[in-house]
N, C-alpha and C positions, 0 to 999 in steps of 0.2 A: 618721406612722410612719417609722422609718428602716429603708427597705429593702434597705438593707447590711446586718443585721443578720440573720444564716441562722436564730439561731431565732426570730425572732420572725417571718418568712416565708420557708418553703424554696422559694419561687416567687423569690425574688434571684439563685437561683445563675443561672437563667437570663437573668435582666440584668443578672450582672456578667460573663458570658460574650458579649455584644453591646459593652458596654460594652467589654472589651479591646480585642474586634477593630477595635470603631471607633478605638479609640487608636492601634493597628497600622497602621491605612489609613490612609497619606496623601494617597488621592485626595479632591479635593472636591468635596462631596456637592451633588448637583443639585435644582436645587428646580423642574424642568421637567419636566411628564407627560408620558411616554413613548407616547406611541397605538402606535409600531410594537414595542414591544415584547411576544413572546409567553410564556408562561410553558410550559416545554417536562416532558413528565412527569418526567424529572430535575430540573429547578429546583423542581417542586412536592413533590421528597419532601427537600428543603432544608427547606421550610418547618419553624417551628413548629410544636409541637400540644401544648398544656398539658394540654387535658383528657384526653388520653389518656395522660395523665403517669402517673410512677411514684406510689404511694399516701402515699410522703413531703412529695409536693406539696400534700397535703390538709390544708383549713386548718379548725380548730374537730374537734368530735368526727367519729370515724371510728363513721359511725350511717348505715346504709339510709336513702335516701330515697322516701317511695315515692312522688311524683308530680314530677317536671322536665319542660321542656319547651317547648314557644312555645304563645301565646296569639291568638287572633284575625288569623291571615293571612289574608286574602279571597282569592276565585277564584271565575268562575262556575261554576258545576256543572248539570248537567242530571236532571232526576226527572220519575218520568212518574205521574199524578195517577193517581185512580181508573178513569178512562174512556179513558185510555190514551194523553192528549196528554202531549206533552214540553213539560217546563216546564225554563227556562233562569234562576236563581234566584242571584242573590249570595249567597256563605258565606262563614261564618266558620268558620273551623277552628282548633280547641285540640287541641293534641297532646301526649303525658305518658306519660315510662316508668319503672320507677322502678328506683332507681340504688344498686346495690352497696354497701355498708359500704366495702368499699376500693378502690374506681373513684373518681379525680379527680373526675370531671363526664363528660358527653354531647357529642357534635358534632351541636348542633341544630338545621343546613343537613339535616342528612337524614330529619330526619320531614318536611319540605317535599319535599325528591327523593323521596321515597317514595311522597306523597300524591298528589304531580304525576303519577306512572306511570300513575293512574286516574283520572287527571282528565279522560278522554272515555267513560269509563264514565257508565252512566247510574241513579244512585247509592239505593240500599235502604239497610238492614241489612247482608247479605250481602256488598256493595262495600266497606263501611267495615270488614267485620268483615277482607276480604283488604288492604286498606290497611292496618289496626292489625299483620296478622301482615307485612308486608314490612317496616317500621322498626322492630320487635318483634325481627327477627332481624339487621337491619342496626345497630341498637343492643345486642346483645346481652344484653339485657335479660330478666325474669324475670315481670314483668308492664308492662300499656299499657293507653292510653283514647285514643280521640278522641269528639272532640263537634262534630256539626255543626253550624251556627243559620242560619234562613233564614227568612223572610216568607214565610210560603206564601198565596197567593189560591184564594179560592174562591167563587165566583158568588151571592149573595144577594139574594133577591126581594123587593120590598117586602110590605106588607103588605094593602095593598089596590087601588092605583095596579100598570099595569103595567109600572114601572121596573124593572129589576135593576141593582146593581154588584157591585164583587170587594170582597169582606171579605177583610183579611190579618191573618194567626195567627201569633204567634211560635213558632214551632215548633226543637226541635234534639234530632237524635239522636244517641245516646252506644252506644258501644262498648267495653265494658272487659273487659278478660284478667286475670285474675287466677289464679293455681296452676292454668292451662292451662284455666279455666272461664272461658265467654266467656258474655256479659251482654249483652242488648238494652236497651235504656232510650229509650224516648217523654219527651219538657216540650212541654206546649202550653200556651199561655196563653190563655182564655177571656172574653172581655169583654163583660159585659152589665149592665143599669141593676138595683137593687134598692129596691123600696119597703120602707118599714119598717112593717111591719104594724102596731107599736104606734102609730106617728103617722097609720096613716090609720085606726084605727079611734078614734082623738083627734078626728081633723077630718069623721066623720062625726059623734062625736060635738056636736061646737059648730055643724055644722050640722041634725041632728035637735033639738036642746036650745034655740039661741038663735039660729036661723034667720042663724050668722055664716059666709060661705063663710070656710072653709080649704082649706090645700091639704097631704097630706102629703109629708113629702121622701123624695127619691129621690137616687141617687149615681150614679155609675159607678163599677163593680166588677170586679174578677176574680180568676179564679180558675184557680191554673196547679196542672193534673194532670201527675205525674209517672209513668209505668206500665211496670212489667218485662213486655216484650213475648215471648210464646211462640214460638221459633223454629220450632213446628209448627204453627200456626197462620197465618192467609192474615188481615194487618194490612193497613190505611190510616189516614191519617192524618183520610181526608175522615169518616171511620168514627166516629172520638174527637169531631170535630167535630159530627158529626150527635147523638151523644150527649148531649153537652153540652146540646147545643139541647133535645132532649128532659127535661134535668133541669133545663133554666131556661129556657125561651122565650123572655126578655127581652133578649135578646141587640141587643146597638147596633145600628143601623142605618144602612145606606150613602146607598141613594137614596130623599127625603124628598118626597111633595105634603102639602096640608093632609089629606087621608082617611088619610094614612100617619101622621102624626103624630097623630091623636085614635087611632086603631085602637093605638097604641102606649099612649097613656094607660091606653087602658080595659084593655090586655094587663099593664098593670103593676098597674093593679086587682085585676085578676085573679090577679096572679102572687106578691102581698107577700110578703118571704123577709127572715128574719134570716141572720146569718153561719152561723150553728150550722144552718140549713134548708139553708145550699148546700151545705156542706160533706156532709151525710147527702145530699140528692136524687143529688149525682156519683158518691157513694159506690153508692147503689143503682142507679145504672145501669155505673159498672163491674165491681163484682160479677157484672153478668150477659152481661159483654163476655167470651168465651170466648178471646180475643187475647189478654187479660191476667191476670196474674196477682197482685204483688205489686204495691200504688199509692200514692202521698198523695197527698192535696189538701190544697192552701195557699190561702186564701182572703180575699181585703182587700177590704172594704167602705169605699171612700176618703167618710166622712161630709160630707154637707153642713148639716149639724145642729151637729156637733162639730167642734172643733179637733184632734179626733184620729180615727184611724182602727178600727173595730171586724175583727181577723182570729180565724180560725181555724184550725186543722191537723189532719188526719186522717191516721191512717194503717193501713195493708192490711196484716200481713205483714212480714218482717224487713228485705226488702231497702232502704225508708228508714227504718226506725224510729231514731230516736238519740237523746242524751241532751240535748245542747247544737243550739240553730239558730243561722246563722249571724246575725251581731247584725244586718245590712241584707238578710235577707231578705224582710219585709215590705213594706222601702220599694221593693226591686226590681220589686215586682209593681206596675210602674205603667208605663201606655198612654202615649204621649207623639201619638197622632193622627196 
């Protein structure tokens, strides 16, 4: 593209105006970093600032955007669990406001200044809902989101042995303002083994019929709940997780002897679930979660039978009902250990 060319980009005028001046200046330009130089708040209102350009700057259709922003800056953050210890937990933070028909673009150093201000806060709902409204008004913006994501641990007992470890949940929560209506949003991801009920009542069969031991196949699966959180209501995270547990037992496990590992067979015996049975048991146990209100559940049963995956999708209410998924949602819902 030839950027001399004003209409085919009104962003030239300003590098043909760099462009003089350096023709003007006959001093010669240095190619040594300066450490002692400081940039004084006069030299800084020299600068440049494109994005906060005039609306002629704007290139392609003059059309609202509603989500800009940065994606996955990390930072520890601090949250304090159910029982009231302080957990100190690596995040990632997505941040998005959405931008004017005739605003250039954002200065997206300051949803990070922003988020920093609370970054010794010790973080709910509530902290990210005050984080989204300081860059909310420092972008002057008309709606915002952030999403937090974090490992969260939580103590898991075996099953017969008396070991325990920390099971860790993907966990991230969201915040969105929308025409001054502010939204809570839970994603948990859920991971536990699923028999397939038709292959073990196969492989009892060949062994009641022809005395042949079979074995039927089992996967590792999951299943990530998504739930609009009551701001009048008294949430944990450790809450959805105990849930869970309750609408599928078979939940992975951390620390393993031989009594823990048959005690898990015979639990998956006991527990045979197709995708369409997870997807309803979560369903009925968050219906009865008074914390929440609108949900889905997405559900991948990663086959060891098939070359392909068996999922399903539920949904609660409007807040994720939609027409189109997104094409790699499925493959998302996968555990990497």
């Amino acid at each position: 593209m030839n950027i001399q060319n004003k209409e085919i980009n009104p962003v030239s005028k300003v590098l043909d105006d760099y462009q003089r001046e350096g023709q003007q200046n006959e001093e010669p330009l240095s190619r040594d970093y300066n450490d002692d130089f400081e940039a004084s708040s006069e030299y800084v209102e020299t600068l440049p600032d494109l994005q906060n350009g005039e609306p002629s700057l704007i290139r392609g259709s003059k059309k609202q955007i509603q989500h800009v922003g940065i994606s996955n800056f990390k930072m520890p953050l601090t949250y304090k669990s159910a029982d009231g210890n302080l957990l100190t937990l690596e995040t990632s933070v997505t941040g998005t406001v959405s931008l004017d028909a005739n605003k250039k673009g954002i200065n997206m150093s300051r949803i990070m200044r922003s988020f920093y201000k609370h970054s010794k806060d010790t973080f709910n709902f509530k902290v990210v809902e005050n984080a989204l409204n300081d860059y909310k008004d420092d972008l002057d913006s008309l709606d915002a989101r952030i999403q937090i994501r974090f490992s969260f641990p939580m103590l898991k007992k075996s099953l017969r042995s008396s070991l325990e470890g920390f099971q860790y949940y993907n966990v991230a929560l969201e915040v969105l303002d929308k025409d001054n209506v502010c939204s809570n949003i839970v994603h948990l991801d859920y991971v536990y083994s699923s028999t397939c009920p038709c292959s073990l009542e196969l492989s009892e069969h060949a062994r009641s019929e022809r005395r042949q031991l079979a074995t039927p196949h089992s996967q590792r699966s999951i299943a990530r709940i998504s739930a609009l959180v009551s701001p009048n209501k008294t949430f944990s995270i450790e809450e959805l997780i105990l849930l869970c547990r309750e609408a599928i037992p078979t939940e992975t496990q951390v620390m393993v002897k031989r009594e823990d590992e048959q005690a898990f067979a015979e639990l998956n015996a006991s527990n045979p679930i197709f995708v369409e049975d997870a997807a309803r048991l979560l369903c009925e146990q968050l219906q009865a979660l008074e914390s929440v209100t609108d949900f889905r559940v997405v559900v991948n049963h990663q086959e060891s039978l098939h070359s392909h995956d068996a999922v399903s999708v539920l949904v609660n209410g409007p807040t994720f009902n939609q027409t189109s998924l997104d094409p790699t949602l499925f493959q998302s819902l996968n555990h990497s250990g």
